[in-house]
DORO-635753 format. One line per 5 residues: for each residue z, y, x of N, C-alpha, C. Coordinates in pm, 1 decimal. Example, Ala and Ser with C-alpha at 12.3 -4.5 7.8 and 13.67 -1.06 7.14 Angstrom:
% DORO-635753
780.0,-569.0,1319.0,780.0,-450.0,1230.0,780.0,-330.0,1320.0  708.0,-225.0,1285.0,714.0,-106.0,1367.0,787.0,3.0,1290.0
***
This chain:
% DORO-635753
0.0,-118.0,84.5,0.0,0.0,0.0,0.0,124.9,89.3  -101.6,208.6,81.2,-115.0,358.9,172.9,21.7,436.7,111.5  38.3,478.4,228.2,176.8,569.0,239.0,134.4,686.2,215.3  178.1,767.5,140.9,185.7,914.1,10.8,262.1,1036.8,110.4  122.7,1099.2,155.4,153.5,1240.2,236.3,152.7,1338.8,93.4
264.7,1453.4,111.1,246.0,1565.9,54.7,209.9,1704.3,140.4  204.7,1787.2,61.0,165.6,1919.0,129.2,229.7,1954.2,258.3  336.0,1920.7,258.5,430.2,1986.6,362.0,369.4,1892.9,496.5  363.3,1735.7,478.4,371.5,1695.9,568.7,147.0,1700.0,590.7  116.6,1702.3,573.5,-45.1,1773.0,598.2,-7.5,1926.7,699.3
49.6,1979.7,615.2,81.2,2119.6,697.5,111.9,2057.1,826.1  216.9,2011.9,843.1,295.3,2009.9,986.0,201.0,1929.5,1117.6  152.1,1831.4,1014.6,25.8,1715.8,1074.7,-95.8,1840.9,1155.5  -80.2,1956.0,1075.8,-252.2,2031.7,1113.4,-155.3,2078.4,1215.1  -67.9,2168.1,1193.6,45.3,2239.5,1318.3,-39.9,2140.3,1447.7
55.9,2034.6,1396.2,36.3,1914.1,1530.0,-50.6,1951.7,1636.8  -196.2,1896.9,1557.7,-308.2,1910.1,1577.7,-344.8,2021.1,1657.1  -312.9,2104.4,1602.1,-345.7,2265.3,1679.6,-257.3,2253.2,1798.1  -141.5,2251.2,1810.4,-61.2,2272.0,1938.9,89.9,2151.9,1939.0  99.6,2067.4,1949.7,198.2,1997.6,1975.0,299.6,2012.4,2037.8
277.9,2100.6,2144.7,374.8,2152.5,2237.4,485.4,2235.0,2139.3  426.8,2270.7,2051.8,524.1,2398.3,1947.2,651.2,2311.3,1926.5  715.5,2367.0,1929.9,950.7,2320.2,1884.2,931.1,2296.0,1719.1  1023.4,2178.7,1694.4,1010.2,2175.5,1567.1,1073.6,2294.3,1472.4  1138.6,2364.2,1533.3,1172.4,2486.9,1464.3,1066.3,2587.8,1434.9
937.0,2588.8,1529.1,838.9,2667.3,1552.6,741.5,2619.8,1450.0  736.7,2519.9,1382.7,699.5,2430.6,1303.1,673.4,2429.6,1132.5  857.5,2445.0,1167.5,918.9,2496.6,1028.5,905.4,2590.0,985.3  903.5,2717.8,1100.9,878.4,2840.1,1023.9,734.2,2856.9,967.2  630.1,2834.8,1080.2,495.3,2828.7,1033.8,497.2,2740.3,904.9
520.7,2627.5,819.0,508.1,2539.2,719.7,620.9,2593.3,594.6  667.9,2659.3,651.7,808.0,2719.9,503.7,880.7,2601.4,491.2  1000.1,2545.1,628.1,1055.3,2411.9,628.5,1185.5,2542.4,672.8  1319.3,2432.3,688.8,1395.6,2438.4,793.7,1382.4,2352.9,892.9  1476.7,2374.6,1035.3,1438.4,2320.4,1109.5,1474.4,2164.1,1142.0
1585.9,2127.0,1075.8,1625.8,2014.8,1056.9,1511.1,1854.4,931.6  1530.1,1924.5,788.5,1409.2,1829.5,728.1,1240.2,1860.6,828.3  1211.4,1940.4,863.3,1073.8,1948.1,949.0,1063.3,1836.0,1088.5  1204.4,1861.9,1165.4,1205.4,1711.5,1243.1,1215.3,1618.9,1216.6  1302.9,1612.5,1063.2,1315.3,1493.3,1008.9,1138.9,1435.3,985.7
1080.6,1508.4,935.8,909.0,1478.5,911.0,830.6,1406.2,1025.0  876.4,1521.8,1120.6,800.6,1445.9,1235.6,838.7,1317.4,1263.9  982.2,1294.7,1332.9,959.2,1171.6,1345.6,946.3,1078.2,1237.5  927.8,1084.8,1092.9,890.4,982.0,1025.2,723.0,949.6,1012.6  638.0,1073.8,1060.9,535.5,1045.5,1089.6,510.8,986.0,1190.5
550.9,1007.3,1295.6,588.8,916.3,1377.8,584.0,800.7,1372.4  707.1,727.3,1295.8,734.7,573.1,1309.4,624.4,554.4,1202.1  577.2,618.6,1087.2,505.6,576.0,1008.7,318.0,522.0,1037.2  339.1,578.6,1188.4,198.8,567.2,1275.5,86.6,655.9,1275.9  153.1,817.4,1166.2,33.1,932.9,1145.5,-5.1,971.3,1265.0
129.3,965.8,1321.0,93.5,1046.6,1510.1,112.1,932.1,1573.6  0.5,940.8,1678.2,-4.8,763.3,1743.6,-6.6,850.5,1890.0  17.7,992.4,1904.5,15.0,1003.6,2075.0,72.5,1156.4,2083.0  110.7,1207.1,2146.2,62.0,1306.6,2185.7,38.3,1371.7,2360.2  -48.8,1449.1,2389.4,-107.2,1487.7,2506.2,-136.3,1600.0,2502.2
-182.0,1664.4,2685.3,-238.9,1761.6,2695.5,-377.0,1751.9,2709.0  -467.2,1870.4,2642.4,-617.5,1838.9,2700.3,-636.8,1953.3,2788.8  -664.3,1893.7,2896.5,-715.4,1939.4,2975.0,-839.3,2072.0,3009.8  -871.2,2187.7,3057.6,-970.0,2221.6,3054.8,-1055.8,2184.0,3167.7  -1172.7,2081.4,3152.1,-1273.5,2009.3,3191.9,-1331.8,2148.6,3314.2
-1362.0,2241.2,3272.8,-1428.7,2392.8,3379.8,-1325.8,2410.9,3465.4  -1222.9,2361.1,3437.6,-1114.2,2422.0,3628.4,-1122.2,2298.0,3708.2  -1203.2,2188.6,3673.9,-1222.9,2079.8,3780.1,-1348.5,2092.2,3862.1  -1454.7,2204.0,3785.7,-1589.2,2197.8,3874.4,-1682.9,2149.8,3742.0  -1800.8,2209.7,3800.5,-1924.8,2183.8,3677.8,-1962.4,2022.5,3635.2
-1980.4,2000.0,3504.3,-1981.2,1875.2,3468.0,-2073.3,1877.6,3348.1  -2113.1,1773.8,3276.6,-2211.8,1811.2,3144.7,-2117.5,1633.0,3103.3  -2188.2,1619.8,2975.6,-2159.4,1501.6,2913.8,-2295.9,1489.0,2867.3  -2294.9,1333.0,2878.1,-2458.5,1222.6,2878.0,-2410.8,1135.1,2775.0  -2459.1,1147.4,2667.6,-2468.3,1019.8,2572.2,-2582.3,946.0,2581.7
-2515.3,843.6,2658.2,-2601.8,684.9,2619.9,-2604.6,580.8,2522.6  -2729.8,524.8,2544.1,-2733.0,455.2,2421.4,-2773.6,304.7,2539.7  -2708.1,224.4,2462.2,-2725.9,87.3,2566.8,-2801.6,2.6,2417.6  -2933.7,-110.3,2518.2,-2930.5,-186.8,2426.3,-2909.1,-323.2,2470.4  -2792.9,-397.5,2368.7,-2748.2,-505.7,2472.8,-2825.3,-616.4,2436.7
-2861.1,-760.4,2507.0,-2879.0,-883.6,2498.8,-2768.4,-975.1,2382.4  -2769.9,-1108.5,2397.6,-2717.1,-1164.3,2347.1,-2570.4,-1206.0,2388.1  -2477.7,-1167.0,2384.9,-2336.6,-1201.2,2478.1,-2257.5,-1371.8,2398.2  -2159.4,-1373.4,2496.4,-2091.6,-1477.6,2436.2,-1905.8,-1409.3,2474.8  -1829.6,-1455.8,2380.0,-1710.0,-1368.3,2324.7,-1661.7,-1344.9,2515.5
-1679.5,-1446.2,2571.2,-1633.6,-1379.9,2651.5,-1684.1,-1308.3,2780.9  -1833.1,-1273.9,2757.1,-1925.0,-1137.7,2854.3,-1862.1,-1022.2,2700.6  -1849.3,-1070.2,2632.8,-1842.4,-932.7,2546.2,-1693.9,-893.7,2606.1  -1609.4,-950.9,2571.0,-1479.9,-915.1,2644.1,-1470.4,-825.0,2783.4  -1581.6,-923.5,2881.5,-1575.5,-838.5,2959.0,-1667.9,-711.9,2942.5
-1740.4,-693.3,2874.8,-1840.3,-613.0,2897.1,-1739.4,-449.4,2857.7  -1649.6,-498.5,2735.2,-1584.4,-417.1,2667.8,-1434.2,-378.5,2756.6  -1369.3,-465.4,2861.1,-1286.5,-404.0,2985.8,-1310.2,-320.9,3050.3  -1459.8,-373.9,3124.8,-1555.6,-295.6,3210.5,-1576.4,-109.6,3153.3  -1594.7,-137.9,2992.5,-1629.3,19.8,2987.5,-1483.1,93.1,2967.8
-1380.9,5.6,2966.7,-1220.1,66.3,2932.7,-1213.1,94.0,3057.6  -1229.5,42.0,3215.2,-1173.7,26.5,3327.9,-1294.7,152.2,3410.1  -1359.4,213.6,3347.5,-1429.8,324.6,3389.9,-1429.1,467.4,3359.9  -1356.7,546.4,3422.0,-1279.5,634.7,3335.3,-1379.9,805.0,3329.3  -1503.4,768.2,3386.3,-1644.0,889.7,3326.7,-1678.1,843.9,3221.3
-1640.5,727.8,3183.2,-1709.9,709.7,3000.5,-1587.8,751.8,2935.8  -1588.0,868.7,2843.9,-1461.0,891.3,2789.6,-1468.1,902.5,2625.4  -1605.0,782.8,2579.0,-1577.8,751.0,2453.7,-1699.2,658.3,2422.6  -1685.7,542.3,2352.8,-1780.2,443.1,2330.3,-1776.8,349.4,2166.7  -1858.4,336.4,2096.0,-1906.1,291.5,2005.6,-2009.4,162.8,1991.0
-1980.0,79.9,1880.7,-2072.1,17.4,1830.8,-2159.0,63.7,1729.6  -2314.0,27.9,1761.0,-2380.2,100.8,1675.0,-2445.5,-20.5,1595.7  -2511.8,21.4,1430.9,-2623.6,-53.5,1365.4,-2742.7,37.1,1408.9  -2826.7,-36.0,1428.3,-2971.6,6.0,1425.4,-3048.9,-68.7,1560.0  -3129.9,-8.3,1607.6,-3226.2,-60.7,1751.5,-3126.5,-66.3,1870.9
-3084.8,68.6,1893.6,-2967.3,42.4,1967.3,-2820.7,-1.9,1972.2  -2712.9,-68.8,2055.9,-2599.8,-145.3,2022.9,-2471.9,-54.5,2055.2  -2468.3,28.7,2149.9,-2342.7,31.6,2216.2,-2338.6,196.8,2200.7  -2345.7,326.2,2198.9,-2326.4,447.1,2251.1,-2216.0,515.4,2315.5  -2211.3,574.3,2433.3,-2143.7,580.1,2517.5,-2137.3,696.8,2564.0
-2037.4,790.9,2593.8,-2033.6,921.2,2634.5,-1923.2,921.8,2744.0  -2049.3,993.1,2871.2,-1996.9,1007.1,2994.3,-1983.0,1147.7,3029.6  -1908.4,1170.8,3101.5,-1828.5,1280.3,3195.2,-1949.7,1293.0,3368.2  -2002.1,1371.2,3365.4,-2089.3,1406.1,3515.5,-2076.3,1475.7,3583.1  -2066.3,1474.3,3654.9,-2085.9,1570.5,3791.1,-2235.0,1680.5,3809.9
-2308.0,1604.2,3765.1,-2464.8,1627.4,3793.8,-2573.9,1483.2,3783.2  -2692.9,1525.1,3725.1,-2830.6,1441.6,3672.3,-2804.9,1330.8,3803.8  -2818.3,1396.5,3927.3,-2860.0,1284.2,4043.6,-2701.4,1192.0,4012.4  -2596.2,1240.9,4012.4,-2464.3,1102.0,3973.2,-2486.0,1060.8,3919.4  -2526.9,1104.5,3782.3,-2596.6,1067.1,3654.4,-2668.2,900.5,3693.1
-2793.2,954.5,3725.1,-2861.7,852.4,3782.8,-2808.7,736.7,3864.8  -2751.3,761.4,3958.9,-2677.6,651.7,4045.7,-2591.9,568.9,3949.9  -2497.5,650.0,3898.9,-2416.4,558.2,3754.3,-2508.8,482.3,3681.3  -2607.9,471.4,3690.2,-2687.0,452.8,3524.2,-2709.6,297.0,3613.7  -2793.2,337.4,3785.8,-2844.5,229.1,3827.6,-2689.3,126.6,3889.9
-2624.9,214.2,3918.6,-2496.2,142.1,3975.6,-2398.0,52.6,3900.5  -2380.0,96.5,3824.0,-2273.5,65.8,3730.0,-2313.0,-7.4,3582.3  -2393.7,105.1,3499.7,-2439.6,105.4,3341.9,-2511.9,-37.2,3362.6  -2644.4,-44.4,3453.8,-2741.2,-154.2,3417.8,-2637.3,-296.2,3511.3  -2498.6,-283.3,3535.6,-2426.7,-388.2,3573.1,-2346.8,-414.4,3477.6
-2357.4,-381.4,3387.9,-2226.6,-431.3,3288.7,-2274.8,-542.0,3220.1  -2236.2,-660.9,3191.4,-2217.1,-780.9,3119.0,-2397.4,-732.8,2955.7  -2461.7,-793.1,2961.0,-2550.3,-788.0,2892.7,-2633.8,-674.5,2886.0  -2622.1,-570.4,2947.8,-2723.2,-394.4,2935.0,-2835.0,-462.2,2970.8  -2940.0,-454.9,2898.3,-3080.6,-484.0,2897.9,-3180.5,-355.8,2903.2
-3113.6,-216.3,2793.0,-3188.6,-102.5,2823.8,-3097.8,10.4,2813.0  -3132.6,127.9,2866.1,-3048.0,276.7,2856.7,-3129.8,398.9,2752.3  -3116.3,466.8,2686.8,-3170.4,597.6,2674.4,-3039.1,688.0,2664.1  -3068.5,772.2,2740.9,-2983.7,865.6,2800.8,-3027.7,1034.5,2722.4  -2878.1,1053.6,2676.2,-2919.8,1255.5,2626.6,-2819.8,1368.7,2700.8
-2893.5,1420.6,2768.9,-2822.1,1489.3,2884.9,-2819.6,1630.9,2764.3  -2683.5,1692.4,2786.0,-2627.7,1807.3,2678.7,-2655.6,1888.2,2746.4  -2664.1,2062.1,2721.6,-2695.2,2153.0,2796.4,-2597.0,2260.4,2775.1  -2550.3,2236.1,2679.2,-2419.4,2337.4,2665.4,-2315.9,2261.9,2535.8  -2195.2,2279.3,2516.6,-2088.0,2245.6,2412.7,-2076.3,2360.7,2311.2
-2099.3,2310.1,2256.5,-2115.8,2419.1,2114.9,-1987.9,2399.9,2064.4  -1894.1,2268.5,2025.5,-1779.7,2214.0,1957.6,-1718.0,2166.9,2000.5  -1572.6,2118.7,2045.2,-1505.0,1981.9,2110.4,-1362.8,2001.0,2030.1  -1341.0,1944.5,1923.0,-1219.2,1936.1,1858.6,-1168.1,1756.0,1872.8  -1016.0,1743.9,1876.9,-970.2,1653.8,1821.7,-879.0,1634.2,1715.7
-935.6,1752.4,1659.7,-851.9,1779.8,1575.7,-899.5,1761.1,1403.9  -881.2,1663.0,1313.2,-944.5,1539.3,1223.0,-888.5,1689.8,1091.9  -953.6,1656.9,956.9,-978.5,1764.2,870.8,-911.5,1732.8,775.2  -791.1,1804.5,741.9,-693.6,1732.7,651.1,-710.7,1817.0,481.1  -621.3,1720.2,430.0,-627.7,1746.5,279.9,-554.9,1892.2,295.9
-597.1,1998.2,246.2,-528.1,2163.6,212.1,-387.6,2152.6,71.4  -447.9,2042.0,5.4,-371.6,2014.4,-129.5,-188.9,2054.0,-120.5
***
């Protein structure tokens, strides 16, 4: 049976979202809580599994110029356990910093972290066409970030 968010706790959830670092008192005032039931919220979202982390993100431009490459892999036929590995392999590589199964012509899509086209390339021949079943690549090199939220679109109700 899905567990029954109300307004308050949507509010505090978007808070989250926006800045986590904020005090649960900082919380309360923004949501019209006190500061005591507002922590009480959090951690029941918490144990309840709404919030499964929290972190800092990083800004990607104070490490040096980088673009992100979505690939599209198309795989062969695997058996549970090349898929296993195939699926370590892209956990245990930490320039792919998000990957999918797809329906259609292509199987896998994959979004990498670069340095530059020529790394680009070396990864693709080094690494990408070594993983457990990659048979083909098409590659979409980005030219600028228009959007980057992780932040998911909640009920206003």
């Amino acid at each position: 049976m899905p567990i029954e968010l109300d307004r308050l706790d949507y509010k505090i959830l978007d808070r989250l979202q926006i800045d986590a670092a904020e005090s649960s008192s900082e919380i309360a005032d923004r949501v019209g809580l006190s500061q005591s039931p507002c922590w009480r919220r959090i951690q029941r979202l918490k144990e309840e599994g709404f919030i499964s982390g929290q972190v800092a993100i990083l800004n990607r431009e104070m490490f040096g110029d980088s673009m992100f490459i979505f690939a599209q892999l198309k795989m062969g036929r695997l058996t549970d356990d090349e898929r296993d590995r195939f699926v370590q392999a892209i956990e245990d590589i930490p320039e792919i910093t998000e990957a999918y199964t797809l329906f259609g012509e292509m199987d896998v899509m994959i979004k990498v972290l670069a340095p530059s086209m020529a790394w680009y390339q070396n990864f693709t021949f080094r690494t990408l066409l070594r993983l457990p079943g990659v048979e083909d690549i098409r590659s979409t090199a980005t030219l600028s970030e228009m959007k980057n939220t992780h932040r998911l679109p909640l009920p206003r109700g």
